[in-house]
OpenMM code with the backbone's topology and positions (N, CA, C; nanometers):
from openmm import Vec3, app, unit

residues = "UNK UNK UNK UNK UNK UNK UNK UNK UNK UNK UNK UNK UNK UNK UNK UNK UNK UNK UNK UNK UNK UNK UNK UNK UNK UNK UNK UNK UNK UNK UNK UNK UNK UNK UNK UNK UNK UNK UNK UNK UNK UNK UNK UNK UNK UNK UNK UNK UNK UNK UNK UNK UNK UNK UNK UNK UNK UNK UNK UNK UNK UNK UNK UNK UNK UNK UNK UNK UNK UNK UNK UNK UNK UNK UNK UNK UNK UNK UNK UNK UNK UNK UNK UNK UNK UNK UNK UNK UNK UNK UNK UNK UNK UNK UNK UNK UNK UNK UNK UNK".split()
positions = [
    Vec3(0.0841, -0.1172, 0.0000),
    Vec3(0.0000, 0.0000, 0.0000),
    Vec3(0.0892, 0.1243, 0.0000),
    Vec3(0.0733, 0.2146, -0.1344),
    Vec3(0.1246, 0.3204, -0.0435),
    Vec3(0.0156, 0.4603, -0.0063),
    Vec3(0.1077, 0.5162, 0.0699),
    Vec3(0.0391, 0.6221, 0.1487),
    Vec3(0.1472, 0.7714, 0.1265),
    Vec3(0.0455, 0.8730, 0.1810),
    Vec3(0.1643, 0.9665, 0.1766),
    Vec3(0.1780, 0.9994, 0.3264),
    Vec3(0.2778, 1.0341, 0.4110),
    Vec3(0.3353, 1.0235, 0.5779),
    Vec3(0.3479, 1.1630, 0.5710),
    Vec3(0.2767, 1.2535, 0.6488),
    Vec3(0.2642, 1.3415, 0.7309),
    Vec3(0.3487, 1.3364, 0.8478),
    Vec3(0.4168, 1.3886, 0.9026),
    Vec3(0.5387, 1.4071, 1.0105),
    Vec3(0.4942, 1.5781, 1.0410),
    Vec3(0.4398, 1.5935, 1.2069),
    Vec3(0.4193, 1.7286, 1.2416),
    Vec3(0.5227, 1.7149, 1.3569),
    Vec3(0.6582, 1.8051, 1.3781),
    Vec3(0.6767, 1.7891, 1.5014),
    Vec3(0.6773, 1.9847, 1.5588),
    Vec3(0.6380, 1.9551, 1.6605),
    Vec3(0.6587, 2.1174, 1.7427),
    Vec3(0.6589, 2.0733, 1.8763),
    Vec3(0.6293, 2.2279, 1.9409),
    Vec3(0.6619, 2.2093, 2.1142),
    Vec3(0.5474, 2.3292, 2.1781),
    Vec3(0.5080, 2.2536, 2.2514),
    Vec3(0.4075, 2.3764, 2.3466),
    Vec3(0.4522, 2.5491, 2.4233),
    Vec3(0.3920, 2.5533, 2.3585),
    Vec3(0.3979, 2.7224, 2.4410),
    Vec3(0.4518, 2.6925, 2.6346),
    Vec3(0.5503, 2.7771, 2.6356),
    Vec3(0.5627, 2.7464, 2.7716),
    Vec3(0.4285, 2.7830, 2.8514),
    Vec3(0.4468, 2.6924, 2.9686),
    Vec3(0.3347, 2.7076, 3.0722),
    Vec3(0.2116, 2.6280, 3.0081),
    Vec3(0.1989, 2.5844, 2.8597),
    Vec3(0.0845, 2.5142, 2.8713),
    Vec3(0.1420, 2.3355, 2.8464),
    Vec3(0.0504, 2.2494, 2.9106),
    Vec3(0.0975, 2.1196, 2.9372),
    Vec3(0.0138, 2.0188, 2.8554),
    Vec3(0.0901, 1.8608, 2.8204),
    Vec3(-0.0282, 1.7874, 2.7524),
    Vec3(-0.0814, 1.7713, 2.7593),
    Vec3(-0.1969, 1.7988, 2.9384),
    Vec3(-0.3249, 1.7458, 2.9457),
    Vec3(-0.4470, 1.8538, 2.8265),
    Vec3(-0.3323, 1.9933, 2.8353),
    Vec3(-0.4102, 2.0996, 2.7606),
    Vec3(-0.4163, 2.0762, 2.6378),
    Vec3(-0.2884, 2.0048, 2.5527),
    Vec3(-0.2637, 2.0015, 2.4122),
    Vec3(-0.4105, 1.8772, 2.3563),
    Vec3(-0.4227, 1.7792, 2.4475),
    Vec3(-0.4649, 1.6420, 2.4027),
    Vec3(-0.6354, 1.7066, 2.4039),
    Vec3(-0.6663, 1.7570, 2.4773),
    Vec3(-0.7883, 1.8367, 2.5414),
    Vec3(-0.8096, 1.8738, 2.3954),
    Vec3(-0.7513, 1.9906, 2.3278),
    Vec3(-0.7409, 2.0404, 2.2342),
    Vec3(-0.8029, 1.9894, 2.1012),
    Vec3(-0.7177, 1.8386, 2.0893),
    Vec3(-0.6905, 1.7431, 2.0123),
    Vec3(-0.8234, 1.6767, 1.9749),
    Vec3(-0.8517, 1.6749, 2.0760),
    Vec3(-1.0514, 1.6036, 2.0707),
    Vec3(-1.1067, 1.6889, 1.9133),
    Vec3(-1.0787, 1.7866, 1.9141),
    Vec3(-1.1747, 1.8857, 1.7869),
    Vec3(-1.1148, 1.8714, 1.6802),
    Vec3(-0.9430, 1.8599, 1.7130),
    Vec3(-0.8782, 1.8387, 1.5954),
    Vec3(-0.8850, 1.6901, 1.5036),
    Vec3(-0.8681, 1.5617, 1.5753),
    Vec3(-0.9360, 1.4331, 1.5791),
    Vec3(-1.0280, 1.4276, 1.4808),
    Vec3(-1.1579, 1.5013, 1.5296),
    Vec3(-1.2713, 1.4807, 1.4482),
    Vec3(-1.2800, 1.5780, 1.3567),
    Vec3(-1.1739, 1.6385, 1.3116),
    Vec3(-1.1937, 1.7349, 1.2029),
    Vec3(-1.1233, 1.6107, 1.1341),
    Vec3(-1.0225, 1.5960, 1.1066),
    Vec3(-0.9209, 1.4972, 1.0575),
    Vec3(-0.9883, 1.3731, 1.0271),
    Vec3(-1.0953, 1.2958, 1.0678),
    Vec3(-1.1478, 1.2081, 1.0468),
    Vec3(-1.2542, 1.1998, 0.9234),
    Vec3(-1.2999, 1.3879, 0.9245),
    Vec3(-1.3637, 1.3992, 0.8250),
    Vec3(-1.2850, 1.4599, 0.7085),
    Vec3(-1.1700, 1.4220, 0.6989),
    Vec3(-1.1028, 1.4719, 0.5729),
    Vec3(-1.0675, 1.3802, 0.4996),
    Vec3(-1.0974, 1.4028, 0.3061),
    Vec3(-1.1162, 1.3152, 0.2253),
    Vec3(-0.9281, 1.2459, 0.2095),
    Vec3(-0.9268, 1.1350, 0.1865),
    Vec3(-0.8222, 1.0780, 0.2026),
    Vec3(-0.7165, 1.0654, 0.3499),
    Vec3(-0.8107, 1.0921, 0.4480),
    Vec3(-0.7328, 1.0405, 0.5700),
    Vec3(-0.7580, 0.8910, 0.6237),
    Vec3(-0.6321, 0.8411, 0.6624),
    Vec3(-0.5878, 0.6937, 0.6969),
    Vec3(-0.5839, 0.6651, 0.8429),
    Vec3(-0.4918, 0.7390, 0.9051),
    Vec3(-0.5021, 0.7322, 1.0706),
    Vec3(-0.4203, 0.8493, 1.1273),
    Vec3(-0.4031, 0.8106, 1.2501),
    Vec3(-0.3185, 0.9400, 1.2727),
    Vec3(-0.2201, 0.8573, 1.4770),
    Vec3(-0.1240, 0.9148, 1.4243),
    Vec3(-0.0888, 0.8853, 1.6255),
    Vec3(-0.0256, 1.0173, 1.6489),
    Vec3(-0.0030, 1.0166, 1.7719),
    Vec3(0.0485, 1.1424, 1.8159),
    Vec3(0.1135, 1.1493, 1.9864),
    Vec3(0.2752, 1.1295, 1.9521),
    Vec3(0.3238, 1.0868, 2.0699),
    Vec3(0.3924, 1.2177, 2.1245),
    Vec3(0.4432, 1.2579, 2.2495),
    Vec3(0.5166, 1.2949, 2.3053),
    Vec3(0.6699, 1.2415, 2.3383),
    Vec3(0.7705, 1.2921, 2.3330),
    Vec3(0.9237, 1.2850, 2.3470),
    Vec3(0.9423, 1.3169, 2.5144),
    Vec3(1.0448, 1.2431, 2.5791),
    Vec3(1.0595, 1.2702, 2.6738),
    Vec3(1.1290, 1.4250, 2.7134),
    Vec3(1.1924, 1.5027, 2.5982),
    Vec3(1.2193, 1.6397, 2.6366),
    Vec3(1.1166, 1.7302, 2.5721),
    Vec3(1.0281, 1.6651, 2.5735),
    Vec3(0.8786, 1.7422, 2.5049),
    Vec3(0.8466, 1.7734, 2.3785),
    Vec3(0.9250, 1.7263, 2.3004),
    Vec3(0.8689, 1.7327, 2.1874),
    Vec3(0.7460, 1.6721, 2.1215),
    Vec3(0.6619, 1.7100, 2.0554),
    Vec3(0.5215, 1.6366, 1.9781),
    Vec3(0.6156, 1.5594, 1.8720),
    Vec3(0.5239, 1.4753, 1.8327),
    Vec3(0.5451, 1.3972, 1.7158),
    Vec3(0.4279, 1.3828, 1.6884),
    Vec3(0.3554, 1.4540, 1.5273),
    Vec3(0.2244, 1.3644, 1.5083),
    Vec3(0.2175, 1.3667, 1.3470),
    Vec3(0.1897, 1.2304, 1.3612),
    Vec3(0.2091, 1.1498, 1.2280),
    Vec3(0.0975, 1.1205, 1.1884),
    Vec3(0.1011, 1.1413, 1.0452),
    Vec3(-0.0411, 1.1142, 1.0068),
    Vec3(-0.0309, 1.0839, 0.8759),
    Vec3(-0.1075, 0.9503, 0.8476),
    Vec3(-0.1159, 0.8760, 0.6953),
    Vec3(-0.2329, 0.9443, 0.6451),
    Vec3(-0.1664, 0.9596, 0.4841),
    Vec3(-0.3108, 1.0043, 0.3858),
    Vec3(-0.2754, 0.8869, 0.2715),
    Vec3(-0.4266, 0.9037, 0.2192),
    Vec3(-0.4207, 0.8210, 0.0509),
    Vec3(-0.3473, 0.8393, -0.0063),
    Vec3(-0.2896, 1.0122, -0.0709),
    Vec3(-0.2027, 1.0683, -0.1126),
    Vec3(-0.1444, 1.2147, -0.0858),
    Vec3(-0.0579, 1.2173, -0.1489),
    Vec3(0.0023, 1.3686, -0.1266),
    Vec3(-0.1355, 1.4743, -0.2022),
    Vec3(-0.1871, 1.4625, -0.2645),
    Vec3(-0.3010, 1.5527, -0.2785),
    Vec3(-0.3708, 1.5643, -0.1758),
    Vec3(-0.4480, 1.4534, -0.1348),
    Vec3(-0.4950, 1.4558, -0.0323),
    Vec3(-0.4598, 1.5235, 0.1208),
    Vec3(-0.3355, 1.5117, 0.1334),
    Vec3(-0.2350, 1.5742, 0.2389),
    Vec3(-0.2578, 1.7310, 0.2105),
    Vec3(-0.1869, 1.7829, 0.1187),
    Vec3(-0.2097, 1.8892, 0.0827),
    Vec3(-0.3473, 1.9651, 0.0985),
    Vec3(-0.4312, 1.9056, 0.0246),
    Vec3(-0.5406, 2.0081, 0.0157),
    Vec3(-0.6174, 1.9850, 0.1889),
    Vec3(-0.5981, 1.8912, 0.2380),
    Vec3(-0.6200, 1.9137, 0.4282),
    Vec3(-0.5484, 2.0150, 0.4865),
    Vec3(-0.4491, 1.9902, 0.4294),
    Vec3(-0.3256, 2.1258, 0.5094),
    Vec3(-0.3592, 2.2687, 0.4038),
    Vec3(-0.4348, 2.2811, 0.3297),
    Vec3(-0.4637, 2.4175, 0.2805),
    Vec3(-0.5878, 2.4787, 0.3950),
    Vec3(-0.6907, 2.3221, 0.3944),
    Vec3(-0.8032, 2.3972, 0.5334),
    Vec3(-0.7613, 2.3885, 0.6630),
    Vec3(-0.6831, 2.3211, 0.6940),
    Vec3(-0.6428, 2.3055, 0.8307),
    Vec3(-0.6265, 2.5035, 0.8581),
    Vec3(-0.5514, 2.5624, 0.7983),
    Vec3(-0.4765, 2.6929, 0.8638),
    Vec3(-0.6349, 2.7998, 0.8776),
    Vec3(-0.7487, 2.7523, 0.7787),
    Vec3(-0.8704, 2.8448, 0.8393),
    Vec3(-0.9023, 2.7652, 0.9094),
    Vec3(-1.0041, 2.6407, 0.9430),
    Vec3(-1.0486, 2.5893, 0.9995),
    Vec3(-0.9961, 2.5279, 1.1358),
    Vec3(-0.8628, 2.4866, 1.1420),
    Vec3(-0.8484, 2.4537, 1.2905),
    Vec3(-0.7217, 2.5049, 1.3704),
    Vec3(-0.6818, 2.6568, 1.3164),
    Vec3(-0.5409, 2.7495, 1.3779),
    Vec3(-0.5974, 2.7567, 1.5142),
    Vec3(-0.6671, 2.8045, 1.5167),
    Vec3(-0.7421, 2.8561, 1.5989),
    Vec3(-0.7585, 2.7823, 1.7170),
    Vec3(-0.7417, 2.6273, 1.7143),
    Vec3(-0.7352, 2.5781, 1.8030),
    Vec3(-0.6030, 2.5411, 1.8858),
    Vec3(-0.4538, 2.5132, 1.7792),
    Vec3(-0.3796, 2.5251, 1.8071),
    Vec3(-0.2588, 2.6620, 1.8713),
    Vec3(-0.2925, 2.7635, 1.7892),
    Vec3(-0.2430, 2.8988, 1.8305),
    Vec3(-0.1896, 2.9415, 1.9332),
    Vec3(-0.2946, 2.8865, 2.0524),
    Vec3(-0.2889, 2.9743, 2.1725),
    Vec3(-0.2181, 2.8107, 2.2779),
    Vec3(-0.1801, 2.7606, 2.1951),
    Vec3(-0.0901, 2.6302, 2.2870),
    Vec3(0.0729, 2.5691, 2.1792),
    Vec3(0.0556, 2.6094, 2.0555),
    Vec3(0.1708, 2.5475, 1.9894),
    Vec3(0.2820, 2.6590, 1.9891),
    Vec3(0.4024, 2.6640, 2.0090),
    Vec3(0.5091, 2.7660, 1.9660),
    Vec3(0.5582, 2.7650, 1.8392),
    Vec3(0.4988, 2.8563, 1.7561),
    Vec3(0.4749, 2.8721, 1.6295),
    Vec3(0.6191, 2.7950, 1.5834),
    Vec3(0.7335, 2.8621, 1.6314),
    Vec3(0.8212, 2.8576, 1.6066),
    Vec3(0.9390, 2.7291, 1.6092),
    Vec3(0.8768, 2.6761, 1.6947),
    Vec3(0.9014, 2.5098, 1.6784),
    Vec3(0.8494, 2.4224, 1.5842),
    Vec3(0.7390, 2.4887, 1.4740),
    Vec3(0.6691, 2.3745, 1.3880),
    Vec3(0.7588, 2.3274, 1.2947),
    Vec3(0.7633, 2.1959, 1.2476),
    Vec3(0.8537, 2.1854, 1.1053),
    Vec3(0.7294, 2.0242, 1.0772),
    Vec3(0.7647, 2.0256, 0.9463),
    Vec3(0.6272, 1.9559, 0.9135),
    Vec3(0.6960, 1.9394, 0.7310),
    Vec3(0.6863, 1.7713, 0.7549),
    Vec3(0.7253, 1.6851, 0.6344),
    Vec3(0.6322, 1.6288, 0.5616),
    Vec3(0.6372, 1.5678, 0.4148),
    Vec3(0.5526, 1.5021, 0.4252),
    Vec3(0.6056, 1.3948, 0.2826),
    Vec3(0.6392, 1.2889, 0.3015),
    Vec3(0.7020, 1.1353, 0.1990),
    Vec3(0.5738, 1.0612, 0.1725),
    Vec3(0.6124, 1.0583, 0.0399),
    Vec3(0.5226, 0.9170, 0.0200),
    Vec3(0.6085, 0.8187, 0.0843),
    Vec3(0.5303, 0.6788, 0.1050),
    Vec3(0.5862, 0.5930, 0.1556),
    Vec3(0.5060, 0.4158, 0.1126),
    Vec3(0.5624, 0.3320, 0.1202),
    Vec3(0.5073, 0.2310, 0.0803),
    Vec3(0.4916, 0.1133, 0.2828),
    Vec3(0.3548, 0.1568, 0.3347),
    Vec3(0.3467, 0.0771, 0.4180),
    Vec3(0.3183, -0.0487, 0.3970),
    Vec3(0.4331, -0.0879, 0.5145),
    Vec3(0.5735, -0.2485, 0.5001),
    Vec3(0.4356, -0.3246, 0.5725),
    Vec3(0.4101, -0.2480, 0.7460),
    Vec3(0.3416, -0.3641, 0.8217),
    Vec3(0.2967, -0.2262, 0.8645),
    Vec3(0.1059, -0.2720, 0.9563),
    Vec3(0.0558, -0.2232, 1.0308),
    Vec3(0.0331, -0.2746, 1.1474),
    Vec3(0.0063, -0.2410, 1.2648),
    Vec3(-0.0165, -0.3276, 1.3865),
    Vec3(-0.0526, -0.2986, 1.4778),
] * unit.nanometer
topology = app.Topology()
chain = topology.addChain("A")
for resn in residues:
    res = topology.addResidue(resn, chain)
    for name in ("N", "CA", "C"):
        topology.addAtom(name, app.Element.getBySymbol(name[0]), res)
């Protein structure tokens, strides 16, 4: 199968914590679920705090045109908790080996 791999990593605004980010995440979740060509998504934390959130699409179109609505439709939720300035954000096709 392939897919195209979404890679978001950033870091929280100081003073706000993951119970706030994941809280957050609930709206973001179900936006993402309703976007055409989405596959799954995880989203871990690093022990010096970094996010990691990964997310499979059908394709790089698909990727793309989510990440054109994402910046109206769900900034707004992230804004006031992500440090802008930590975002960096990839995105490979990839041929998934195993799922599990």
């Amino acid at each position: 199968m392939s897919d195209t791999i979404e890679l978001v990593r950033f870091r929280l605004q100081q003073g706000k914590t993951s119970a706030d980010w994941l809280k957050a995440n609930e709206k973001i979740n179900n936006w993402m679920e309703g976007q055409p060509g989405f596959r799954f998504r995880s989203l871990s934390e690093t022990d010096d705090g970094e996010w990691l959130d990964l997310v499979y699409w059908e394709s790089l179109e698909a990727a793309n045109a989510a990440s054109e609505k994402f910046g109206a439709e769900m900034m707004s939720v992230c804004e006031p908790l992500v440090a802008h300035d930590s975002v960096v954000i990839s995105r490979s096709k990839a041929h998934v080996m195993q799922r599990g």
